[in-house]
N, C-alpha and C positions, 0 to 999 in steps of 0.2 A: 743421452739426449737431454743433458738440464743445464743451465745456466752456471751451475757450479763445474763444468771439465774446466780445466786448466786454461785460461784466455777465451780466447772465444772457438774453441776446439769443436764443439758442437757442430760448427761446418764442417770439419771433415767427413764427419759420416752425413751430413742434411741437405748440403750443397750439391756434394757429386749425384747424390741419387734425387732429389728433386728438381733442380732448377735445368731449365730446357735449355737454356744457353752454357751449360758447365762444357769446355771444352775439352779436359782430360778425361781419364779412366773412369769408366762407369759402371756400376755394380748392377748389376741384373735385378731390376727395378722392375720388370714386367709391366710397361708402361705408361706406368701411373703419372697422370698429368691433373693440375688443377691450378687454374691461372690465379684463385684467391692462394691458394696454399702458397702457388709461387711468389705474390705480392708480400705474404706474410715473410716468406722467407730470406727476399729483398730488405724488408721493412727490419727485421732484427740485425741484420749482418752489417748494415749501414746505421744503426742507431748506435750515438757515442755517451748516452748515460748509462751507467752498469745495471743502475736500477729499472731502467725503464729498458734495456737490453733485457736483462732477466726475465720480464715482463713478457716482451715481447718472443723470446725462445721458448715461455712456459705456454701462450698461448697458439703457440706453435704447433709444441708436443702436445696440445690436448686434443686441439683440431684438428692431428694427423692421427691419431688413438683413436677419436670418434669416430675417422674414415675407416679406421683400420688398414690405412695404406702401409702404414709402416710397425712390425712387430719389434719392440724395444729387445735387444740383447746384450743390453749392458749391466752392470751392476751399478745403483747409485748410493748405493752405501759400503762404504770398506771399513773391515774394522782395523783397527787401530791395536796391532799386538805392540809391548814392549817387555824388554826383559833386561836386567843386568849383565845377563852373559853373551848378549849383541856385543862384537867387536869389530865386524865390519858391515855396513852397506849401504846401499847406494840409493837415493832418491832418484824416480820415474816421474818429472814431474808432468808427461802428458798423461803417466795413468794414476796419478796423485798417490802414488805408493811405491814399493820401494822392487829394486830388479829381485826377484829372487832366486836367479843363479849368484848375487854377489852377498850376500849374506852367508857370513863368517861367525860360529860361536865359539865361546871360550868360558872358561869357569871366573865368576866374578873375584 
């Protein structure tokens, strides 16, 4: 839930489970509704500056933390292994890291 997923990916998990107009698949939200949270959540998805996008997802995520409507279960930090004897894999970039069924070693 930050402004660094990959484009503006953040909706996929923000969108289906808050916004009362979402008309797909919707995750068992236990019907948490708040027409400001809704606004805010319009308000970032339709904003085209990155910076003030940012801005507006982080004050998103603070005011849905303060509600406690929504428990974060993502990781937002990945670390970053490398090594010499990587010879094959593959970039994820909706989970900004790499598949790890396709990672291939070998002796450098």
């Amino acid at each position: 839930m930050t402004p660094v997923w990959f484009g503006n990916a953040g909706r996929s998990v923000l969108q289906p489970l808050l916004d009362p107009a979402w008309s797909g698949p919707r995750p068992a939200d236990g019907g948490y509704r708040n027409d400001r949270i809704t606004r805010e959540l319009h308000d970032a998805l339709a904003e085209g500056d990155p910076v003030a996008s940012a801005t507006r997802w982080g004050d998103l995520e603070r005011d849905l933390l303060t509600e406690a409507a929504v428990i974060p279960l993502v990781v937002t930090v990945v670390p970053r292994l490398h090594s010499a004897n990587v010879r094959g894999f593959a970039r994820l970039p909706s989970l900004d890291n790499g598949d790890p069924t396709s990672v291939s070693l070998g002796i450098a």
